[in-house]
DOLO-776437 format. One line per 4 residues: number of its first residue (from 1); their letters; for each residue z, y, x of N, C-alpha, C. Coordinates in steps of 0.001 Angstrom, whole numbers, plus 500000, padded with zeros to 6 digits. Layout:
NUM> a> Z/Y/X/Z/Y/X/Z/Y/X ~ ... $
This chain:
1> xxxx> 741978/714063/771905/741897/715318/772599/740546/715559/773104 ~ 739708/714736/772653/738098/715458/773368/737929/715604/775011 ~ 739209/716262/775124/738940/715523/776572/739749/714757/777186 ~ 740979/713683/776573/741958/713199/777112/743036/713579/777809 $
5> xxxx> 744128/712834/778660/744919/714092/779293/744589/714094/780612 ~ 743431/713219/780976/742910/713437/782733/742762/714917/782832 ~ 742455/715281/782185/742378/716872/782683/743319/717779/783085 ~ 744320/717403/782193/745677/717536/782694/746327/717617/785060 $
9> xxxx> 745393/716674/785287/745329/716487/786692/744782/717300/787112 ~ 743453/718180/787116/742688/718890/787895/743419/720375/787698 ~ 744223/721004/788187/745278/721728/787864/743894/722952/788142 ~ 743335/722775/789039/742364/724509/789275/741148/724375/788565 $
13> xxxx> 741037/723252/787341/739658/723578/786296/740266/724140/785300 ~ 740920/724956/785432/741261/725527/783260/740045/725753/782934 ~ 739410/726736/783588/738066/726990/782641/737275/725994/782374 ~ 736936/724656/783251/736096/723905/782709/736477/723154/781687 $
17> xxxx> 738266/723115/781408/738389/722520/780309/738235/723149/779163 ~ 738163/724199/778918/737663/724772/777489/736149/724555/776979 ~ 735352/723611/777660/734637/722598/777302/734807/721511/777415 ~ 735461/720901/778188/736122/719439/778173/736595/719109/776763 $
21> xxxx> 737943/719694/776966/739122/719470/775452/738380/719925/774193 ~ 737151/721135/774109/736704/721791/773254/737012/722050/772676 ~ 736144/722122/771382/736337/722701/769941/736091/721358/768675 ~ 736959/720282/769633/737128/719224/768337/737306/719795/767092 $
25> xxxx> 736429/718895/766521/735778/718442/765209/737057/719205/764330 ~ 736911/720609/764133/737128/721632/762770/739104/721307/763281 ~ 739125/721290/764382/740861/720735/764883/741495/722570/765252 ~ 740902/723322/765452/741077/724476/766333/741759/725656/765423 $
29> xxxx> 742540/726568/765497/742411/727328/765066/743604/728102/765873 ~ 743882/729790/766058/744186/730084/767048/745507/731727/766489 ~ 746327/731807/767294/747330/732243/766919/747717/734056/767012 ~ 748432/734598/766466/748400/735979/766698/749982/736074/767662 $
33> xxxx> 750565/736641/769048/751568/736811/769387/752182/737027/768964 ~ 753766/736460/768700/754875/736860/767984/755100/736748/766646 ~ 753730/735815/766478/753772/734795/765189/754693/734312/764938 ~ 755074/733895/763923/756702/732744/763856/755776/731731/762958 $
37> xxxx> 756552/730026/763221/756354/729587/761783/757782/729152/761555 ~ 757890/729577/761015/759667/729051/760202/760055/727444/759932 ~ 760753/726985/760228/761593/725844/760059/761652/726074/758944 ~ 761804/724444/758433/761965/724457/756603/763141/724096/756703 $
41> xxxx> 763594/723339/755348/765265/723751/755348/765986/722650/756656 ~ 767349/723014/756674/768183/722785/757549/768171/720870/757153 ~ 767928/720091/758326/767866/718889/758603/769777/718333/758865 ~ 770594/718025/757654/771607/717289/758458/771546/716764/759655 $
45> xxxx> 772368/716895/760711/772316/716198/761761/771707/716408/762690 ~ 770666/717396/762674/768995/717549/763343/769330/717535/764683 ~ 770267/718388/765074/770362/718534/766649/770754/716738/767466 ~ 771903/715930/766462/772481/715260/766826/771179/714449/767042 $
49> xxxx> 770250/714349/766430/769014/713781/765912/767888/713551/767420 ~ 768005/714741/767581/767479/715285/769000/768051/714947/770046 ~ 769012/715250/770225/770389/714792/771324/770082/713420/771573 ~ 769778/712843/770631/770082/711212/770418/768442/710464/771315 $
53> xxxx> 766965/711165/770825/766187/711621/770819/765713/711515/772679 ~ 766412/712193/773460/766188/712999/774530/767122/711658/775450 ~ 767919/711398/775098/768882/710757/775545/768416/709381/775848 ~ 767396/708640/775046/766766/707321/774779/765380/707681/775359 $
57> xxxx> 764879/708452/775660/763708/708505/776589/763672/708804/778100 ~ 765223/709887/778277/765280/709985/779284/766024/708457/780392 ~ 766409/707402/779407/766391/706290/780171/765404/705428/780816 ~ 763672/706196/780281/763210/705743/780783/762973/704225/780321 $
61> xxxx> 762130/704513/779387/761892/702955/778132/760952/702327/778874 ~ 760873/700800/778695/760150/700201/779028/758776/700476/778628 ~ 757613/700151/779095/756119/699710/778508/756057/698435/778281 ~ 756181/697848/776781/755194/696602/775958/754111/697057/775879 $
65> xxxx> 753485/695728/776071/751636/695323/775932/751858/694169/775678 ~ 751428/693917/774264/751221/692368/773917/750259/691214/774321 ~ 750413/690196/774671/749264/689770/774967/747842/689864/774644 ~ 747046/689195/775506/745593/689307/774736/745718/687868/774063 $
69> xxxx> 744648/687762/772856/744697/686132/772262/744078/684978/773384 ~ 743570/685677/774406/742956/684929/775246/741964/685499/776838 ~ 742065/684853/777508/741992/685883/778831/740508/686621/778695 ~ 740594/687806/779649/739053/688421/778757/737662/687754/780067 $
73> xxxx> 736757/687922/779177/735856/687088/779993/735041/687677/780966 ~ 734912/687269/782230/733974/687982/783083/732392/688672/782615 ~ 732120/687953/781697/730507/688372/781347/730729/689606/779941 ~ 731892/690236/779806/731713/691457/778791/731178/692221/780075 $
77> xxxx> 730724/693139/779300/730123/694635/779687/730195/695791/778951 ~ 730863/696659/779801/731432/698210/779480/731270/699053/779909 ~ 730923/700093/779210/730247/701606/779226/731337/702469/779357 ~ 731477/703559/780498/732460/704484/779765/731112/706017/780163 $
81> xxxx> 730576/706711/778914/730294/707334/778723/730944/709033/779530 ~ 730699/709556/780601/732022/710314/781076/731228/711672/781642 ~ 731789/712786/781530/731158/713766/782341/731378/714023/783565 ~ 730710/714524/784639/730866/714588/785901/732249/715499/786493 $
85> xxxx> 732418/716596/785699/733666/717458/786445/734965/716820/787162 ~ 736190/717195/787699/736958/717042/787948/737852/716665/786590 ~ 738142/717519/785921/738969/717286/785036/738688/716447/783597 ~ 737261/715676/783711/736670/714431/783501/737535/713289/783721 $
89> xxxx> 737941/713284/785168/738637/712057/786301/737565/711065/786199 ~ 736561/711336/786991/734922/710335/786977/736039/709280/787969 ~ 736104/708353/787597/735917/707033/788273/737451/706252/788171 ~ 738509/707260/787293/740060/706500/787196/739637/705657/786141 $
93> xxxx> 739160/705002/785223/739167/704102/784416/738425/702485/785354 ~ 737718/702956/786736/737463/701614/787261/738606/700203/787430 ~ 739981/700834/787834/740798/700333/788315/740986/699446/787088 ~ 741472/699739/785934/741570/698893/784600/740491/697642/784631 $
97> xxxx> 739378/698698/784484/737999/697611/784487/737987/696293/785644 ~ 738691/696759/786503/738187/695664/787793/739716/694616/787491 ~ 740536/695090/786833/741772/693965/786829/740953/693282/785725 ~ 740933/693871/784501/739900/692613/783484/739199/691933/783896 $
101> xxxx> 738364/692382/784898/737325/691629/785569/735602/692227/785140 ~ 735806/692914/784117/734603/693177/783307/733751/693478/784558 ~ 732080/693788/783892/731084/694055/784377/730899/695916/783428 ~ 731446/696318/784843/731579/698261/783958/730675/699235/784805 $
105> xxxx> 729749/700170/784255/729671/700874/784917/729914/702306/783835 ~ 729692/703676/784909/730466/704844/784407/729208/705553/784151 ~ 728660/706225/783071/727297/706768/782764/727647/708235/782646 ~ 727440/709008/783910/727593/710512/783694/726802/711229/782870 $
109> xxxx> 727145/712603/782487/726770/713138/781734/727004/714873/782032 ~ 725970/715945/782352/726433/717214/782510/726984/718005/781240 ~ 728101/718240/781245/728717/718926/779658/728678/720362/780049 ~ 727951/720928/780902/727618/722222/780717/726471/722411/780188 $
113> xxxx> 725650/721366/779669/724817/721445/779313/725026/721268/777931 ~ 726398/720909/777319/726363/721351/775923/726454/719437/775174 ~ 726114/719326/773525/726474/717826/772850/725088/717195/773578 ~ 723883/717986/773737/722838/716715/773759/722845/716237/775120 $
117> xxxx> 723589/716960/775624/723686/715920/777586/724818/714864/776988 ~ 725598/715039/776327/726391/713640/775740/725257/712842/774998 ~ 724826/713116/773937/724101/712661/772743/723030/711564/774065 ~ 722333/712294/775209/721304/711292/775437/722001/710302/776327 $
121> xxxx> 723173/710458/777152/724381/709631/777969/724480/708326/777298 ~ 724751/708957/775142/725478/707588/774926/724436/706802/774643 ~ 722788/707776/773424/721408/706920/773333/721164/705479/774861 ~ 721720/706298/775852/721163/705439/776981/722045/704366/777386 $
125> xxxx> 723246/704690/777028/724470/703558/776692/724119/702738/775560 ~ 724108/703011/774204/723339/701844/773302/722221/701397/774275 ~ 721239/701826/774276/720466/701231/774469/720588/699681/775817 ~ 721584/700116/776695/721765/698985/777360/722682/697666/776813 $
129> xxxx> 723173/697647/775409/724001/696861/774352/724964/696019/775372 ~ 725721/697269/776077/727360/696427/776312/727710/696200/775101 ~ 729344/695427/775365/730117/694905/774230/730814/696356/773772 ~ 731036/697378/774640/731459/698235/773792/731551/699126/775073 $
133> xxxx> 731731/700101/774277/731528/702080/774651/732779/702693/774790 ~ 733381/702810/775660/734536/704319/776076/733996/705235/775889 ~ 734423/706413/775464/734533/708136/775739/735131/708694/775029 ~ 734936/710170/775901/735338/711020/775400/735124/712044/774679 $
137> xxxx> 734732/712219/773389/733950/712983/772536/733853/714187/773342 ~ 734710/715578/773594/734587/716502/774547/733370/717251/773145 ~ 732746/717058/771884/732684/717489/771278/732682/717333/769959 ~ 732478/717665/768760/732643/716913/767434/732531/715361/767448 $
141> xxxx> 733092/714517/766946/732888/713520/766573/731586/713559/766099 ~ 731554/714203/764901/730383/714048/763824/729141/713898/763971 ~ 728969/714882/765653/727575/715071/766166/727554/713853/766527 ~ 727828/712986/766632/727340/711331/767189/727677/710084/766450 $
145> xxxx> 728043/710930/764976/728308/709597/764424/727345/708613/763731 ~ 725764/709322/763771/724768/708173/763527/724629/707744/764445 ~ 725296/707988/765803/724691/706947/766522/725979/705771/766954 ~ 726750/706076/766686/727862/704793/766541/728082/704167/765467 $
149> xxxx> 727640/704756/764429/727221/704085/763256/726256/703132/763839 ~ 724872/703571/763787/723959/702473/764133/724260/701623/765145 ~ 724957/702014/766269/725037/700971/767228/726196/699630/766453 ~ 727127/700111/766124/728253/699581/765387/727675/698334/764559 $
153> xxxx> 726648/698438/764174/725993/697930/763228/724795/696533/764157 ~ 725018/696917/765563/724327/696005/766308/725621/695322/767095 ~ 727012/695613/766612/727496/694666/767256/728446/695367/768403 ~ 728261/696291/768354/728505/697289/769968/730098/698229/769322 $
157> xxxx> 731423/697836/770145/732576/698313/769875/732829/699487/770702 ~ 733436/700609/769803/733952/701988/770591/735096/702274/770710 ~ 735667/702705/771880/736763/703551/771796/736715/705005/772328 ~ 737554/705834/771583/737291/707091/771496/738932/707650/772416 $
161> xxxx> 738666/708351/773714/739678/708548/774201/740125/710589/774070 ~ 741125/710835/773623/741132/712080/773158/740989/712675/772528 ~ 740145/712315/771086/739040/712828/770492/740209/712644/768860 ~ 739752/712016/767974/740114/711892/766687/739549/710652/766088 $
165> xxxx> 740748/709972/765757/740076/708783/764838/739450/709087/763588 ~ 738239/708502/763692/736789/708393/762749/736340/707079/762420 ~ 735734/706900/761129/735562/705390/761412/734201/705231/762293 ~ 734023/703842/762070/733301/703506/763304/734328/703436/765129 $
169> xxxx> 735057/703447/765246/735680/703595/766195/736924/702070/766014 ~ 736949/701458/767358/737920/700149/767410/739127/700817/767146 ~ 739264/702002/768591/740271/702741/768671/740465/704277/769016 ~ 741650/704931/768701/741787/706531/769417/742854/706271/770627 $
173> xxxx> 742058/706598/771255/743594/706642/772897/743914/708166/773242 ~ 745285/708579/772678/745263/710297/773217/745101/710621/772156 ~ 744939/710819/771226/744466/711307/770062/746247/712190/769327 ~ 745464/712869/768303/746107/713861/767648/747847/713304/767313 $
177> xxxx> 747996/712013/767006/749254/711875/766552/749763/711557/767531 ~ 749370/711266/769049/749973/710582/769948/750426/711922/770840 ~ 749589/712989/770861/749634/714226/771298/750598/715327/770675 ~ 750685/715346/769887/751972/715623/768250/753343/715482/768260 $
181> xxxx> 753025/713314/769367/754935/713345/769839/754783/713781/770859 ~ 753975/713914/771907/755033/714656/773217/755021/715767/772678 ~ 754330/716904/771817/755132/718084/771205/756106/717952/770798 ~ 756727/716812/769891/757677/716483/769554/759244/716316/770147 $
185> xxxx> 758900/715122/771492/759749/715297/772690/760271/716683/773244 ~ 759039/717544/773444/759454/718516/773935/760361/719685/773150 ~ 760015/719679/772067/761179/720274/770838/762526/719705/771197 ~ 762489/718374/770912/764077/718048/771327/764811/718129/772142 $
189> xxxx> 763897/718170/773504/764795/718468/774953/765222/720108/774787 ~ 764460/721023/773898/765081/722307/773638/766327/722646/772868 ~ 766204/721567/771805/766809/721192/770679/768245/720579/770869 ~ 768406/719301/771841/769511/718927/772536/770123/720124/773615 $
193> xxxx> 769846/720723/773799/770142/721490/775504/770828/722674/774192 ~ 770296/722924/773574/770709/724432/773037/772032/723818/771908 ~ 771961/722951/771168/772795/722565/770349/773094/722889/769064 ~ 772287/724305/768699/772497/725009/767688/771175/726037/767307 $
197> xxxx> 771180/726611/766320/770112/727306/765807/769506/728029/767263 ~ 767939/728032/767308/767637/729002/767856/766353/729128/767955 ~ 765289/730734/768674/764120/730854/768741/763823/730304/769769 ~ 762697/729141/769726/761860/729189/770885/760294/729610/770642 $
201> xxxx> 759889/729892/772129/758324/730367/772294/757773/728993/772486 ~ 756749/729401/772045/755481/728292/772603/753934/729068/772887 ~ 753782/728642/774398/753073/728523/774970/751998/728106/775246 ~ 750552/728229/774599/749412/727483/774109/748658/727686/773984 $
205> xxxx> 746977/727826/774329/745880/727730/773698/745370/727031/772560 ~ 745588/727884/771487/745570/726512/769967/744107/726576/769338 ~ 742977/727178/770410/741934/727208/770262/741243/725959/770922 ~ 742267/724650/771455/742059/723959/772043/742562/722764/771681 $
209> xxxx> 741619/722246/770616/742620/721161/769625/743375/720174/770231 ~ 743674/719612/771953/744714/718618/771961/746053/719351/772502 ~ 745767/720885/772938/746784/721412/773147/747347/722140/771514 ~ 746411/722861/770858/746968/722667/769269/748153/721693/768679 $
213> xxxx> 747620/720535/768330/748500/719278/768419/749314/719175/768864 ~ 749297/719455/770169/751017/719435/770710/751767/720253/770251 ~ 751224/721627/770107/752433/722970/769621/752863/722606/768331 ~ 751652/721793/767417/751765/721489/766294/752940/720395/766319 $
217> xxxx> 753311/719779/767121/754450/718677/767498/755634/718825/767647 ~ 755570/720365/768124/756684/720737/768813/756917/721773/767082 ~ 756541/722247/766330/756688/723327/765003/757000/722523/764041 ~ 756662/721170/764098/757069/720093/763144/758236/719441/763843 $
221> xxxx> 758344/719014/764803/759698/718643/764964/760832/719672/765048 ~ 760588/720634/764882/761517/721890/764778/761944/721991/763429 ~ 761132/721648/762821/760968/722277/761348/761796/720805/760941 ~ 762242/719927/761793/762818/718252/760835/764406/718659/761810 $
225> xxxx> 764135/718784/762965/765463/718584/763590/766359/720263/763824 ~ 765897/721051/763644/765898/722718/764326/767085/722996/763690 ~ 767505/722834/762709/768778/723394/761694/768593/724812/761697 ~ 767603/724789/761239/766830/726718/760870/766622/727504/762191 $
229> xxxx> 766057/726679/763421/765243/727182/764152/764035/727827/764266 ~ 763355/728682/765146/762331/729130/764886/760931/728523/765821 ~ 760208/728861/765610/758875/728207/766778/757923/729971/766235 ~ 757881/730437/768145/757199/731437/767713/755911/731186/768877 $
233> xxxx> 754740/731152/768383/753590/731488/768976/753211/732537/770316 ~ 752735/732394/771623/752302/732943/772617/751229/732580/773244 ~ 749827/733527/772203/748735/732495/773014/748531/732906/773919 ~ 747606/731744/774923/747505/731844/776537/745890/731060/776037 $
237> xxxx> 745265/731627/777245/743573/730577/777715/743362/729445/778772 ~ 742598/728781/778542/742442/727826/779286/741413/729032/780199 ~ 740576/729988/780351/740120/730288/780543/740681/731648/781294 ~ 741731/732196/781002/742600/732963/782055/742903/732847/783018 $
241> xxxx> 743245/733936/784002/744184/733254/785381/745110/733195/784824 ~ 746266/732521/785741/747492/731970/785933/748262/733555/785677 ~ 747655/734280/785940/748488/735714/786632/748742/735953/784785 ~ 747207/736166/784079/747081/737133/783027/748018/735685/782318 $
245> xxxx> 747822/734601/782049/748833/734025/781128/750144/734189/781801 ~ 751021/734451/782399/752270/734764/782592/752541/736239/782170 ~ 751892/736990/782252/751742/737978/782186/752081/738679/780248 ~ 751221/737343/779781/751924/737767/778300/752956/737152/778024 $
249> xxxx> 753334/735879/778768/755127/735179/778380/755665/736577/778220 ~ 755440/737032/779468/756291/738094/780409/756558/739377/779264 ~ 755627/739997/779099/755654/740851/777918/756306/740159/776154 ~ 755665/739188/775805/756145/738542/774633/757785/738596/774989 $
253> xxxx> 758487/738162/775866/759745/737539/776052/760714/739058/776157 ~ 760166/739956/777002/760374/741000/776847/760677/741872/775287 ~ 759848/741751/774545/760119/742012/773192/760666/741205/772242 ~ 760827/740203/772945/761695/738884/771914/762950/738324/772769 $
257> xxxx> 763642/739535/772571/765069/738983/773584/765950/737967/772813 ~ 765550/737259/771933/766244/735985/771177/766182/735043/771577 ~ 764611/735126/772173/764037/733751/772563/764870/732702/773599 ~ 764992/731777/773639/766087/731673/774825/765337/730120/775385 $
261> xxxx> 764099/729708/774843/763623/728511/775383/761838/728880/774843 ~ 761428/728419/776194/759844/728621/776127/759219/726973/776333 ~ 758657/727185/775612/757727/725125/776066/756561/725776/776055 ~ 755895/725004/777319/754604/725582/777298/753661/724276/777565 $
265> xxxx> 752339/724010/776991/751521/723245/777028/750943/723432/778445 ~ 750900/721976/778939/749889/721756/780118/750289/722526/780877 ~ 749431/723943/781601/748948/724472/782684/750113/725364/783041 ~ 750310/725888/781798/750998/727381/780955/752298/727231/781738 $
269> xxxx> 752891/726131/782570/754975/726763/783037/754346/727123/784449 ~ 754866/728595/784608/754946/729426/785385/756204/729816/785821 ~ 757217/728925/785967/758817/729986/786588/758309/731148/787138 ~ 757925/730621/788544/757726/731739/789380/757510/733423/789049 $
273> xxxx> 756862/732815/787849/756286/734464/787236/757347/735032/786755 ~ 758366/734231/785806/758582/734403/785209/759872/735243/786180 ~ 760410/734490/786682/761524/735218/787971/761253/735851/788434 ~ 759673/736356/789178/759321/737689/789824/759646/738962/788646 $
277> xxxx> 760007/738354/787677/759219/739749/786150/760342/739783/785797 ~ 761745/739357/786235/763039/739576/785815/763403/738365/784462 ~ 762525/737718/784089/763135/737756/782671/763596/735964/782777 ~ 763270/735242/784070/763540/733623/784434/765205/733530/783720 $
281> xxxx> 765533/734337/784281/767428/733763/784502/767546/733751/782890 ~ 767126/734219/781977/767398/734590/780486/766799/734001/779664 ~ 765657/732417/780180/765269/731688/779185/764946/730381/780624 ~ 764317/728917/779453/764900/727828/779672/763257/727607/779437 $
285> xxxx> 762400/727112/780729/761720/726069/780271/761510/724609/780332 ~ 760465/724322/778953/760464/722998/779352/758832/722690/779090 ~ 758477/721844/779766/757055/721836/780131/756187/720230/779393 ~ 755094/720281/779338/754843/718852/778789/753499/718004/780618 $
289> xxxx> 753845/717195/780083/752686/716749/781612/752952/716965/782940 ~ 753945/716744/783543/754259/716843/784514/752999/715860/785538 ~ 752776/716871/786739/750936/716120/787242/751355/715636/789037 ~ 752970/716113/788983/752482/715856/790756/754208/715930/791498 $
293> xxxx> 753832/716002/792471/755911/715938/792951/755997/717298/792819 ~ 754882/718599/792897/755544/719875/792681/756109/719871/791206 ~ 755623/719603/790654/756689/719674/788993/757633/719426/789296 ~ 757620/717701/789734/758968/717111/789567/760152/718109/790665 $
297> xxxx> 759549/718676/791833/760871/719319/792430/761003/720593/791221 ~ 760306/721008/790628/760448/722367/790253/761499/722084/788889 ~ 761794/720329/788531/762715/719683/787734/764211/719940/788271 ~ 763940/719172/789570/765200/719319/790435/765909/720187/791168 $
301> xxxx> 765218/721332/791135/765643/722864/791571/765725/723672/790226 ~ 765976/723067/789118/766152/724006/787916/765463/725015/787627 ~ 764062/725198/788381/762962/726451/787516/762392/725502/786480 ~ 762039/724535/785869/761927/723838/784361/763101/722850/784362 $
305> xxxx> 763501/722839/782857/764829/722289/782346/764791/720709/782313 ~ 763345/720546/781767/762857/719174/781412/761536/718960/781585 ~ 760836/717906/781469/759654/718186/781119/759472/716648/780117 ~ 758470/716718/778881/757936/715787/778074/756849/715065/778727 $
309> xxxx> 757319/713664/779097/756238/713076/780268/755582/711856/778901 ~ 754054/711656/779485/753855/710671/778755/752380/710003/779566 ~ 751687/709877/779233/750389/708536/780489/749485/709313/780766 ~ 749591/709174/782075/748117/710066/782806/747158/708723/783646 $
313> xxxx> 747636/708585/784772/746428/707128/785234/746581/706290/784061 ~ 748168/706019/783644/748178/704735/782784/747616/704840/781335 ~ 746798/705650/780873/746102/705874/779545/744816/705090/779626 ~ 744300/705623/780846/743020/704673/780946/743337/702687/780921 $
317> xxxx> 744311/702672/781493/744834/701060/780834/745089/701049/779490 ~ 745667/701637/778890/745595/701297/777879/744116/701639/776898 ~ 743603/702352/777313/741818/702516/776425/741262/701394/777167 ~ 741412/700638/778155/740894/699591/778357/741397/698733/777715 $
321> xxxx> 742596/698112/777605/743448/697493/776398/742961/697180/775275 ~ 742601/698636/774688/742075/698293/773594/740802/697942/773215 ~ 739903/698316/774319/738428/697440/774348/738267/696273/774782 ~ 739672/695290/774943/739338/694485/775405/740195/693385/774098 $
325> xxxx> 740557/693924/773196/741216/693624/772044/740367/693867/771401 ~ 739646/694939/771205/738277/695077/770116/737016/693837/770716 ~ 736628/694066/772039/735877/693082/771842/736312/691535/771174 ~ 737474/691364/771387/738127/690083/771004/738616/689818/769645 $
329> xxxx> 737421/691002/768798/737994/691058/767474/739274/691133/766778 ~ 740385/691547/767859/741664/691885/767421/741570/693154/766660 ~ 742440/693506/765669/742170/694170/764377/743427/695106/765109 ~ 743355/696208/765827/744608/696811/766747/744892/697931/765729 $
333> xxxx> 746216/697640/765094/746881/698586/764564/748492/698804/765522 ~ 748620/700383/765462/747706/701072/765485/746571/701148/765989 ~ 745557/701652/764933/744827/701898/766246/744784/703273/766537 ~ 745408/703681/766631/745785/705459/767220/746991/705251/767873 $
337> xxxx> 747327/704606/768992/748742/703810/768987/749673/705391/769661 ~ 750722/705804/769689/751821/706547/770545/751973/706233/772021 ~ 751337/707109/773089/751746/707329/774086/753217/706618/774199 ~ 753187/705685/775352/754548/705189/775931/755738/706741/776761 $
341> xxxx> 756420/707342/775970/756876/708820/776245/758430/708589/776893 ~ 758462/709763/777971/759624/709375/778491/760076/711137/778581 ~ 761518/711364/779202/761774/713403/779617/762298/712778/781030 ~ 762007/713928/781256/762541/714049/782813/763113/714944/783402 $
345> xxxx> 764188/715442/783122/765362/716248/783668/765911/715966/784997 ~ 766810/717134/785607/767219/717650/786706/768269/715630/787005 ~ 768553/715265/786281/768986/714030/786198/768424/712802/786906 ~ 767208/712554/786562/766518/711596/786816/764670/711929/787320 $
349> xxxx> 764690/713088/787824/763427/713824/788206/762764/713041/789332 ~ 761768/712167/789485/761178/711423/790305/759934/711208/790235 ~ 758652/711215/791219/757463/710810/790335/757230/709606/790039 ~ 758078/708646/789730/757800/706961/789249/757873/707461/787723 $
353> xxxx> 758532/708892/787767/758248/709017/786287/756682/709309/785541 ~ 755707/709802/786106/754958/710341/785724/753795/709272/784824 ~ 754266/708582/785086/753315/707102/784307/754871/706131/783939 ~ 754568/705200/783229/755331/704210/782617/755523/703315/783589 $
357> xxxx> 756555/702933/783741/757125/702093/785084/756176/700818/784989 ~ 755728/700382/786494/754852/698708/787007/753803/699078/785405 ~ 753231/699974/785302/752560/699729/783953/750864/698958/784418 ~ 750662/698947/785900/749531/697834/786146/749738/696483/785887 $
361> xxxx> 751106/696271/786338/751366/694752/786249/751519/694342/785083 ~ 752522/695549/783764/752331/695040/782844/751243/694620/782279 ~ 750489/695856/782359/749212/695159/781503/748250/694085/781999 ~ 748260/693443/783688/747647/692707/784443/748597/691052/783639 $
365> xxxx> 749655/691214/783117/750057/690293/782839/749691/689810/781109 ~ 749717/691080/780097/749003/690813/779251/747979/690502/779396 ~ 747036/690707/780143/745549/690245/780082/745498/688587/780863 ~ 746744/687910/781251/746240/686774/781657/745965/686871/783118 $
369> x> 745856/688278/783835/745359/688079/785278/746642/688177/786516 $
């Protein structure tokens, strides 16, 4: 995702994330209202599929982390390459770093200033030859791939958090297929709840390749489980107010009185709006990223149905994870691994949901500490 899902947290930067998340590497492309893409043919079983689906996450699955081959050593040293904003999250990846024990520091970078305030961040990161490099692309891959090439080539391991697996890279944390299933999740909690054919909206900036991906998650799992469901398009900006994106649910839903379930990426669930504008009581949302206990009550008071939860602090453990497996020459397949994904309905709505249960200790115990 270019910019990971920390951004996800800073609920009042939308606009700065439409440089954060960017315009990954040729990922973007953007939708006309009241678009449809059609479900392909009817999936035997699909709903049961879903049902089944929704039912096994909402128990709330454990987090595995396999061991390390051996405890990691105080004298690595790690870079995380990071931009200064809020929806950056400058300084949540320390906590990981300090259970390993590593020697880390965090090398800011102004991204309003565009790729070459990254480009000279990471030059100045090689140049200090830690064992390996975090970030977050936040723009093409491509623009920096001679220089992880060359560093790569001195020995120096990357992980790429958000962005797109490329070679040269140990690992992708957040990345396109991991972003794809909580679209996915979130299809099914529509998919189980409804039981039978139907239109839903989606809610999205798809000019924003990790929110793309998700809608793209949610149109493909429609299209396997839907039994000739529909997925219809409602774009929204990262760069709008809150007001003007409700504002087109509001109208879209209005002219699409079929619709009977809206999923909306990230920022985009608005009940409130949606109930001031008459049209709440007559559709069902379900949301992805739940960021705080206001979601979760807005779970338990039935203005969202569900929401598709998956790692916000606990991502940065795992991109540490995997730099600490790459330095150790572990060969980590995946290495684009799936978000540990859970739903969270009016059922079991709590914020122990919002990260993967004791997921410090787990991974404090894989690492030996």
């Amino acid at each position: 995702m270019q910019m990971r899902n920390s951004w996800k947290r800073a609920a009042g930067v939308a606009a700065a994330f439409v440089v954060v998340a960017t315009v990954a590497a040729g990922c973007s492309s953007s939708s006309n209202a009241g678009s449809s893409s059609e479900s392909g043919a009817s999936s035997t079983g699909g709903m049961a599929a879903a049902q089944a689906q929704v039912k096994k996450l909402a128990a709330n699955p454990a987090l595995t982390v396999s061991p390390l081959p051996a405890p990691p050593k105080a004298s690595t040293y790690a870079i995380q390459v990071n931009c200064t904003i809020p929806a950056c999250a400058p300084g949540a990846m320390k906590p990981a770093m300090a259970a390993l024990g590593w020697r880390f520091q965090e090398m800011p970078y102004d991204i309003s200033k565009g790729p070459s305030a990254l480009r000279q961040a990471l030059t100045q990161a090689i140049a200090a030859k830690p064992d390996v490099i975090l970030y977050g692309a936040n723009f093409p891959e491509a623009t920096f791939q001679q220089q992880v090439d060359e560093a790569t080539k001195e020995g120096i391991k990357f992980v790429d958090i958000g962005g797109a697996l490329t070679p040269g890279y140990s690992a992708c944390i957040q990345c396109q297929e991991s972003l794809g299933a909580l679209g996915a999740t979130a299809a099914d909690i529509a998919l189980a709840d409804a039981g039978a054919k139907i239109d839903i909206a989606v809610a999205s900036d798809n000019s924003i390749a990790p929110l793309k991906a998700e809608a793209d998650g949610v149109k493909q799992e429609v299209a396997r489980n839907g039994d000739g469901s529909r997925v219809l398009d409602v774009p929204q900006s990262v760069n709008a107010t809150p007001a003007d994106n409700a504002s087109r649910i509001v109208s879209f839903l209005q002219r699409n009185p079929s619709v009977k379930y809206v999923i909306a990426t990230e920022q985009f669930v608005n009940p409130a709006a949606l109930n001031s504008a008459g049209v709440g009581s007559g559709v069902k949302l379900v949301g992805m990223y739940p960021l705080n206990a206001s979601d979760v009550a807005a779970v338990k008071n039935g203005q969202v149905l569900a929401y598709s939860t998956g790692e916000l602090a606990s991502l940065y453990w795992r991109a540490a994870d995997a730099a600490a497996r790459a330095v150790q020459g572990v060969n980590l397949d995946p290495s684009a691994p799936i978000q540990s994904l859970r739903v969270m309905d009016k059922n079991n709505a709590d914020v122990s949901l919002l990260d993967p249960a004791n997921y410090q200790d787990i991974y404090k115990k894989a690492w030996n500490q």
